[in-house]
N, C-alpha and C positions, 0 to 999 in steps of 0.2 A: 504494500500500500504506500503511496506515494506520501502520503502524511507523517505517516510516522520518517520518512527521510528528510523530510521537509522541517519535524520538528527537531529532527537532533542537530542538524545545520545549523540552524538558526540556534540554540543554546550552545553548542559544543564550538563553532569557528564563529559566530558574529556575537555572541556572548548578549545575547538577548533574554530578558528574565520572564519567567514563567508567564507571569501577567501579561505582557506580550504579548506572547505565544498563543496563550490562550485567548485574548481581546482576536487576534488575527486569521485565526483558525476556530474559533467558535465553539471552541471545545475545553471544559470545566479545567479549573487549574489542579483538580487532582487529577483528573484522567491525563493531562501532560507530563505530572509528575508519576504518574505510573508508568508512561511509553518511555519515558528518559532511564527510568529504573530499570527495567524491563530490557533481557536478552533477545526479545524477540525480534525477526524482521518484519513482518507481518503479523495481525491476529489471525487467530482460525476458529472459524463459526463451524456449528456442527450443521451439515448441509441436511435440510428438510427433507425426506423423504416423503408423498404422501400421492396415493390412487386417485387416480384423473378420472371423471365420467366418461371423458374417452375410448378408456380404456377396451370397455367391451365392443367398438364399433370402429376401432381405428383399423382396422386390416380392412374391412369393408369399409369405409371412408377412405383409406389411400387408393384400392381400388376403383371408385367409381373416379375418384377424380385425377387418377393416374390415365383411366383411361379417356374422358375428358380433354386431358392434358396433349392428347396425342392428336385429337380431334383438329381440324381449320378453325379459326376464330368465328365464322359463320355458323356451323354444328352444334360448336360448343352450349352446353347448357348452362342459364343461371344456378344460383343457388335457389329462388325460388323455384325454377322446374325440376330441382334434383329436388327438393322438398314434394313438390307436386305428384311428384314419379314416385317418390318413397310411401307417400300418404295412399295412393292405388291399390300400391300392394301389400299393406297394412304393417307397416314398421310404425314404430315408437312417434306420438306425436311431440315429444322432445326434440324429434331428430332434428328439424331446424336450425336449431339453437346450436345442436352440437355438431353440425357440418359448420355452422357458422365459427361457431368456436375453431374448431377442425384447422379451417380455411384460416382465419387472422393468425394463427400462431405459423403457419406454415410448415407445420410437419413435412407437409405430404410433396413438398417443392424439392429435387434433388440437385444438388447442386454439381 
């Protein structure tokens, strides 16, 4: 993290005091005086694991819109007609929501 480089520079070679530091960077004058105390180069957060409602439709959601994807721009379906098509044949009336969802995060886009 760039902060914590930024805060030892600035105490350690310009000899700048805490309150400083802290006025400059927004961040409490203990939590400065702990990154100065502190071996670390970085904090480390414990990364959130947690089940996506995706989860159970993302293979059939990369599919429809993988093959979509391959379509001419003319062919190609909205997300309301891939809605429309799904509601036909009796899938989940969430699905909307969760192609939409689906689509902003871009899973399904390979790069």
């Amino acid at each position: 993290m760039a902060t914590l480089n930024v805060i030892r520079r600035w105490a350690l070679r310009e000899q700048m005091s805490i309150r400083e530091i802290s006025r400059r960077t927004g961040l409490a004058r203990n939590t400065v005086k702990k990154y100065l105390r502190s071996d670390e180069t970085e904090p480390t957060y414990a990364k959130r694991i947690s089940p996506s409602k995706l989860d159970p439709y993302a293979e059939k959601l990369a599919t429809w819109l993988g093959i979509e994807a391959t379509k001419s721009r003319k062919q190609r379906r909205n997300l309301k007609q891939i809605y429309t098509d799904s509601t036909q044949e009796g899938e989940d009336q969430e699905l909307i929501h969760i192609v939409s969802t689906f689509c902003s995060q871009r899973v399904w886009v390979k790069n």
